[in-house]
C-alpha positions in Angstrom: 291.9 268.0 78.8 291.0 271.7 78.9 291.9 274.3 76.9 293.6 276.0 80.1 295.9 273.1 79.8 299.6 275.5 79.2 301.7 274.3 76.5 305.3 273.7 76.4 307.4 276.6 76.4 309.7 275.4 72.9 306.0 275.0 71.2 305.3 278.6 72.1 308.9 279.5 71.1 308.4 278.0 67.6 305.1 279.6 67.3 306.7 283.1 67.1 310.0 282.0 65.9 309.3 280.1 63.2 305.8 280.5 62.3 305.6 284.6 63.2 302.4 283.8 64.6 301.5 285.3 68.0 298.4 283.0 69.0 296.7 279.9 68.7 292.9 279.7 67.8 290.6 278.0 69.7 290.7 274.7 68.5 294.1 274.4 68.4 295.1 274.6 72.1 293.2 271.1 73.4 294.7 269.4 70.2 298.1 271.0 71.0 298.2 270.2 74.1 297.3 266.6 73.7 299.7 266.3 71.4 302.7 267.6 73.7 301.5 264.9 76.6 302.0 262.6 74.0 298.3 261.2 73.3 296.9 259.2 70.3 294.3 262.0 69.0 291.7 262.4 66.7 290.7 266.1 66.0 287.8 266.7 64.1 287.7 270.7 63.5 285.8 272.7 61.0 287.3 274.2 57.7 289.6 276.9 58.9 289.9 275.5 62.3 293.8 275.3 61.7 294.3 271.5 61.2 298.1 271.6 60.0 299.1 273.5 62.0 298.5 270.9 65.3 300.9 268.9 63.4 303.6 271.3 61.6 304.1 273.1 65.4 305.2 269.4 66.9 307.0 268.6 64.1 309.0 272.3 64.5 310.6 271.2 67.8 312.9 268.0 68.2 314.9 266.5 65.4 311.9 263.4 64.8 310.3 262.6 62.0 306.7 263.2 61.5 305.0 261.8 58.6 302.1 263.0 57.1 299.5 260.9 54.9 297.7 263.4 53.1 295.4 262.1 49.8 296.1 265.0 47.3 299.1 265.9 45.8 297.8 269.6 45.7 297.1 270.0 49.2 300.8 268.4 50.0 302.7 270.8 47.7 300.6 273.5 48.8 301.7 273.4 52.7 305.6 272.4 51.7 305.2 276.0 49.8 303.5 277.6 52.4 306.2 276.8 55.2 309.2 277.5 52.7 307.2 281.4 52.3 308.0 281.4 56.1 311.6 280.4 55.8 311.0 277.0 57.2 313.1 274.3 55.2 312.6 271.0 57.4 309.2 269.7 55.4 309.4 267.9 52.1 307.0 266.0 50.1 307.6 262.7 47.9 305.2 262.5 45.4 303.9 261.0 42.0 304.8 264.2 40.1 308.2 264.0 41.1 311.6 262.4 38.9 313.0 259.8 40.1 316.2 262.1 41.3 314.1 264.6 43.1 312.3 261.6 45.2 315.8 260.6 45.7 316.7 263.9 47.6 313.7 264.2 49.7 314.6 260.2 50.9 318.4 261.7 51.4 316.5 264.3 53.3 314.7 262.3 55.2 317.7 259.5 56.5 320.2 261.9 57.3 317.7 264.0 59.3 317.1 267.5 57.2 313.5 266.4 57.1 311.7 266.8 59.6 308.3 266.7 58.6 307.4 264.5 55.4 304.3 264.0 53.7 303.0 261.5 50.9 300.1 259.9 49.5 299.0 256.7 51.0 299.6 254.8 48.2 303.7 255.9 48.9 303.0 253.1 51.1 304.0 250.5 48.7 307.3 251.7 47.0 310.3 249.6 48.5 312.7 252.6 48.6 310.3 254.2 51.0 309.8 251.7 53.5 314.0 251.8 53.6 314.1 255.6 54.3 311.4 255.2 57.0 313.3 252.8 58.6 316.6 253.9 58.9 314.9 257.2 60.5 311.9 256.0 62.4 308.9 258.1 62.8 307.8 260.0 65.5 304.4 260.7 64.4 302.0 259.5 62.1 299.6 262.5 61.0 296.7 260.9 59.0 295.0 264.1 57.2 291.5 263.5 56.0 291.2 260.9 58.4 287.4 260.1 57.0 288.8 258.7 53.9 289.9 255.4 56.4 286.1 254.8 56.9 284.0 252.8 54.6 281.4 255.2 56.7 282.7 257.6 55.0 282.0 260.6 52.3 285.6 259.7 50.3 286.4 256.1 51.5 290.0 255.3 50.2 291.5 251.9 50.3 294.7 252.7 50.6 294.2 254.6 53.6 293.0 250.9 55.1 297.3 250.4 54.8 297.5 252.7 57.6 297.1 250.4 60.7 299.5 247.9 59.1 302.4 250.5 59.0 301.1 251.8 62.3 302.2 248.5 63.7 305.2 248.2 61.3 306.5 251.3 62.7 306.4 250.8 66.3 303.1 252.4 67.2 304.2 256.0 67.2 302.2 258.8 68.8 299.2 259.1 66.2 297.2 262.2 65.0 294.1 261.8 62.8 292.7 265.3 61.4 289.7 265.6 59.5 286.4 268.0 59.3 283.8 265.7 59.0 283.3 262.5 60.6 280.5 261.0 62.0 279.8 258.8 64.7 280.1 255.8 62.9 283.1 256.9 61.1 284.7 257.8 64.7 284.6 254.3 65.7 286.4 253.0 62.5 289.2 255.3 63.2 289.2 254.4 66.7 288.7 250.3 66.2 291.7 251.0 63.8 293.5 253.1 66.3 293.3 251.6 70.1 293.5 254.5 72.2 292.7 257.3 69.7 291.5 260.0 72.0 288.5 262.3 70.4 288.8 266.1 70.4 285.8 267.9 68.8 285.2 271.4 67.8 281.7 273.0 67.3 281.0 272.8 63.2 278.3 275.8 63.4 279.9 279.1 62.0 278.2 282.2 62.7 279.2 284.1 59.7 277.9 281.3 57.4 274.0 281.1 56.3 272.5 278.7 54.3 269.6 279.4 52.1 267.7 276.9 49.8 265.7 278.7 46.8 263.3 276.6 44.4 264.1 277.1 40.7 261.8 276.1 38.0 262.6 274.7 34.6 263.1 275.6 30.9 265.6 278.4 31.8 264.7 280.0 34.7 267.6 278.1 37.0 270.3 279.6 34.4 268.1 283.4 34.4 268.7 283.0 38.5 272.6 282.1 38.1 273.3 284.9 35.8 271.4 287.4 38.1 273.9 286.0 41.4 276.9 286.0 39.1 276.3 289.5 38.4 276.4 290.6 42.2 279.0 291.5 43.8 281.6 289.1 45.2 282.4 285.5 43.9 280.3 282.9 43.0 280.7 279.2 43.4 278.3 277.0 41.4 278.3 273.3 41.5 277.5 271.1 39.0 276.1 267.5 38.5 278.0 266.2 35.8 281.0 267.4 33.9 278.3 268.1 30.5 276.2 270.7 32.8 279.5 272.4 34.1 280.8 273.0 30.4 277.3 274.1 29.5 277.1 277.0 32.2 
């Protein structure tokens, strides 16, 4: 499928009308358009490729649910925050840090149709109350984000993310979109072996206005001489550590 291939008209409607955004990035129009004909896909796009939004766009237009498995409770509250900035009140989150009573309303939310775009934490996948809401809906999609943590092949393996199949099949088989920025061959297969028919759509991963540089340090202070020097440039640092000890320590 190219990237010629047009979309539908109400996905370019609720690009401007509900997301104020006048165009699509690269990456986006293959995986969009898949998505509108309806395919099983797996995108695998570089950081800042615009992953969410291949899934919030569908999820904009039609009154389905799509539902969202997404590892980190951070990243979920961070893109229900996001849409609400834009005046976009269908998406809602059930999550650990959540009473009892506000679980309650996004469920409510989700059954009588409000929700249209729901995400949780796979291990949401075991609470009773859940599996009812789900249910008495149905689910259109099922958006796996970070896809790689399925794979034992993988960087961040996840066992709870090995659920997924089973309420793949529990739920019908809806349309399925896996999202992640890093997987390997070997991890491909997994999600696809997991997935019968999951259709691969890759981006390039090199980024022009990236460089990477390697620098030998020495010892006895000369690696914490060279950090101060960077950290006193210009512009912000990122320094990684080995162990929690050698973070508090620099």
């Amino acid at each position: 499928m190219g990237t010629g291939t047009p979309l539908p008209a109400e996905y370019l409607s609720a690009l401007t009308g509900q997301f104020g955004l006048r165009s699509l990035l690269p990456a986006q129009k293959p995986v969009l358009a898949a998505v509108a004909e309806g395919a099983h896909v797996l995108a695998v796009l570089p950081t800042g490729a615009g992953k969410s939004l291949c899934f919030q766009l569908p999820a904009a237009v039609g009154s389905e649910l799509t539902l969202c498995i997404s590892p980190l409770i951070a990243l979920m509250r961070d893109q229900v925050m996001g849409l609400r900035r834009r005046g976009i009140a269908w998406a809602g989150a059930a999550h650990s840090l959540q009473t009892e009573a506000e679980t309650e309303r996004v469920y409510a939310a989700v059954r009588d149709g409000r929700c249209r775009l729901l995400y949780v934490a796979p291990e949401r996948l075991r609470a009773r109350r859940f599996w009812h809401a789900l249910r008495e809906r149905g689910v259109k999609r099922l958006v796996i984000d970070e896809a790689h943590c399925l794979s034992a092949w993988g960087h961040d393996f996840r066992a709870d993310y090995r659920l997924l199949p089973s309420l793949w099949e529990a739920l019908g088989r809806p349309q399925i979109l896996a999202f992640t920025a890093t997987a390997s061959a070997d991890v491909r297969r997994d999600l696809q072996d997991a997935f019968p028919g999951l259709q691969p759509i890759l981006a390039p991963v090199n980024r022009p206005n990236l460089r990477l540089r390697v620098k030998e340090i020495g010892f006895y202070g000369q690696r914490e001489s060279y950090l101060a020097k960077m950290c006193g440039n210009r512009g912000a640092v990122i320094v990684y550590a080995t162990t929690r000890r050698d973070a508090e320590e620099l």
